[in-house]
Structures are given as C-alpha cells and as structure tokens.
C-alpha positions as CSV (number, residue, x, y, z in Angstrom):
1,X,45.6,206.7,109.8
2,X,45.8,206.5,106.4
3,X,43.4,203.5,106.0
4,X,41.0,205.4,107.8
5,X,40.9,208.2,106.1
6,X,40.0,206.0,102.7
7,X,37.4,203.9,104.8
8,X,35.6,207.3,106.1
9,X,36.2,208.9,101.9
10,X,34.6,205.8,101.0
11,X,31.6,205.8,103.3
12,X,30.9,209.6,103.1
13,X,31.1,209.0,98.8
14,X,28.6,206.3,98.9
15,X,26.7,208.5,101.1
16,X,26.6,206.0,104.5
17,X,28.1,208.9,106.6
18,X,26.8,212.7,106.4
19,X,29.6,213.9,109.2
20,X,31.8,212.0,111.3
21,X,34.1,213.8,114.1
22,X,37.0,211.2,115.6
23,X,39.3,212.5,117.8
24,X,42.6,210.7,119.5
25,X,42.6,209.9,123.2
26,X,45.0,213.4,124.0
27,X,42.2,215.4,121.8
28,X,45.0,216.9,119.8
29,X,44.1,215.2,116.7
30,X,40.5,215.8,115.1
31,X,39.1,214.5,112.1
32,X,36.4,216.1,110.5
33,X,34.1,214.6,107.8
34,X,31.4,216.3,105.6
35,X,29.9,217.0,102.5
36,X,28.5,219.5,101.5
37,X,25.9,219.4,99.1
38,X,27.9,215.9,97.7
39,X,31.2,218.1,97.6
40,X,33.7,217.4,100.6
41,X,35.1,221.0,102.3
42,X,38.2,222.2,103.7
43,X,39.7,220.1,106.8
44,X,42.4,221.9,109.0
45,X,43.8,220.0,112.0
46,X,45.3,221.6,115.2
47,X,46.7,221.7,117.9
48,X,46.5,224.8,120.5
49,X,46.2,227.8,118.5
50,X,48.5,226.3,115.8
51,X,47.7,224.6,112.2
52,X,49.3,221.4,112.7
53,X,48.0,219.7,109.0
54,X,45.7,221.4,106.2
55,X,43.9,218.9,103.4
56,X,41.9,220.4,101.1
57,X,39.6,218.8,98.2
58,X,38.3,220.4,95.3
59,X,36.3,219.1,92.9
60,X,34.7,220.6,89.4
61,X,32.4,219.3,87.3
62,X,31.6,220.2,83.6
63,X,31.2,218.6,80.5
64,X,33.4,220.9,79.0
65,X,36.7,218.8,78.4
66,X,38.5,221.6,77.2
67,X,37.5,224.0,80.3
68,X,38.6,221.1,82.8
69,X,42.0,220.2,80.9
70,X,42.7,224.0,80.8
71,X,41.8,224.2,84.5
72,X,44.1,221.1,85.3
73,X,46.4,222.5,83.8
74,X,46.6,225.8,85.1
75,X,46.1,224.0,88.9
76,X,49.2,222.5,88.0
77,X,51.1,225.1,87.2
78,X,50.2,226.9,90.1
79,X,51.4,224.2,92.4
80,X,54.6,223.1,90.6
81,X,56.5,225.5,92.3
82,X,55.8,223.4,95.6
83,X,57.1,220.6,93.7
84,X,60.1,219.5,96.0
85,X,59.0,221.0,99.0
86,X,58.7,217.4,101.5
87,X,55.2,217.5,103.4
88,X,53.1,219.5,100.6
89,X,51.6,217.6,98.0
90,X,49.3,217.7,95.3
91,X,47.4,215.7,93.1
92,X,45.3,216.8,90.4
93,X,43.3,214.1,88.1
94,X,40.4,214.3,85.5
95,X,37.9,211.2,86.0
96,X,35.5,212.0,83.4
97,X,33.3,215.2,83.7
98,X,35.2,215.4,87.3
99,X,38.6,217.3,88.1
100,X,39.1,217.1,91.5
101,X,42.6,219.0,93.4
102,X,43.4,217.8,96.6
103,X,46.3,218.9,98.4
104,X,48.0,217.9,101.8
105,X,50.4,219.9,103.6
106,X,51.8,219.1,106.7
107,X,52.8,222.1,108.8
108,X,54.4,220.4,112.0
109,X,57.3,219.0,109.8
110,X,57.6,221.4,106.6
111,X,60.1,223.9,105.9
112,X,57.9,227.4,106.1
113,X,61.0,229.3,105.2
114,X,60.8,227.5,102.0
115,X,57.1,228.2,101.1
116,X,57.6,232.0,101.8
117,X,60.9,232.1,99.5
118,X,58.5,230.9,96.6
119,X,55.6,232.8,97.5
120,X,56.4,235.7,99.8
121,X,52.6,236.2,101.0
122,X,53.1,233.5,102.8
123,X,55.3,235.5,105.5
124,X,51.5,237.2,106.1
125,X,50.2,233.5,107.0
126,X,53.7,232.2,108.4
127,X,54.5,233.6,111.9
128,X,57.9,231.9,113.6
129,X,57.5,228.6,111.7
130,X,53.1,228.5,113.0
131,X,50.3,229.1,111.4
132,X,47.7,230.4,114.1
133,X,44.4,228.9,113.5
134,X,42.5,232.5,113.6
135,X,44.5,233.4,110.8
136,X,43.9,230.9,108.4
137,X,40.1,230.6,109.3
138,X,40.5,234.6,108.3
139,X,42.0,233.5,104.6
140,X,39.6,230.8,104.1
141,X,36.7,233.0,105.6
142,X,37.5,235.6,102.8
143,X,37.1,233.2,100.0
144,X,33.8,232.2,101.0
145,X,34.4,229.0,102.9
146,X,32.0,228.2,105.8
147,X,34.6,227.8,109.2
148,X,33.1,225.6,112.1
C-alpha cells in the first residue's frame, strides 16, 4: 500500500494525474488523490460511518526563512505531545522555500483514550473509541476545508 501511495504522490507532483479514486474489491478502503491548485488536501478513509485512517498534508511556502523555521517549530511543538502515541505520526521538514506537515493517524488500531488524556477536546471528536465521519467532515468543514 505504501508503494502506491509514493507512486500516485509522485505522479500527482509531476502533474501526470489531476485525481485518482482506487478502491479495494470489499469497497471499504478508498483512496483519494487531488490537488488543489498544486497543493494536495485532506484525505480521510472509512469505513461505515466510522474514520478508519486520517492523512493530512500541509504545505507553506515563503521565502521568509525565519517565518518558516518559526512555524516548524511551533508545528512541532504542537505535536510533540503525540510523540509516543503508536499509529499517529508526524513529520515536519523545510525543503527550501517549502515546509510541508504531514501527519498520519490510524484510528482502527490507536489508543483514543490516550489522545483525549493529552488533549481533552478530543472526547468532543472521540465517541466509544469512533470517530463518525459526519463529525469530522463538521471540524474540517469549520476550518475552511472543501468535504467531497
């Protein structure tokens, strides 16, 4: 799965692909593909009415270096508290004008009762270990991303 992920990332960044949609035989997984404007969006994977897997990619561009080592650093600090947490992880990185944040959390196999001890708004999200999909489209909805 992996390999395919970088294969598509590498098609959509040399701009072969606009949108790709792959799902697995069952139809419980789906992959979704898509830049925006040159700048990849939010991908949420489900299954039902649950988050099953949430990826999402940031990326910044200035050529302030100060203004993106500032921002790395305060992305970091933000997720360090999710530092030994198994299944969420984050990687922040400055390539030049470029930071880009990307982080993976897997929601089948994480420990929620963990993420709401460090961040107790998370209990809002968190309902009996799920995530229901409506929910999170809500949250991401009310910071201006586009749902589909």
């Amino acid at each position: 799965m992996k390999r395919l992920i970088f294969i598509l990332m590498a098609l959509l960044s040399y701009g072969i692909l606009r949108a790709e949609t792959l799902k697995s035989p069952d139809g419980n997984i789906v992959l979704d593909f898509e830049l925006d404007n040159g700048v990849p969006v939010y991908k949420v994977d489900y299954k039902g009415n649950y988050v099953t897997k949430v990826k999402s990619v940031e990326i910044v561009k200035s050529d302030d270096s100060e203004y993106l080592n500032t921002l790395k650093e305060q992305t970091e600090n933000i997720y360090s508290a999710y530092n030994n947490i198994e299944n969420y992880n984050y990687k922040t990185e400055i390539n030049g004008n470029t930071f880009t944040s990307t982080v993976d959390i897997d929601y089948e196999k994480i420990d929620t009762e963990k993420l709401i001890s460090i961040d107790s708004s998370n209990s809002q999200l968190i309902k009996n270990g799920k995530i229901d999909i409506n929910d999170i489209k809500n949250i991401y909805e009310s910071i201006g991303a586009t749902c589909k």
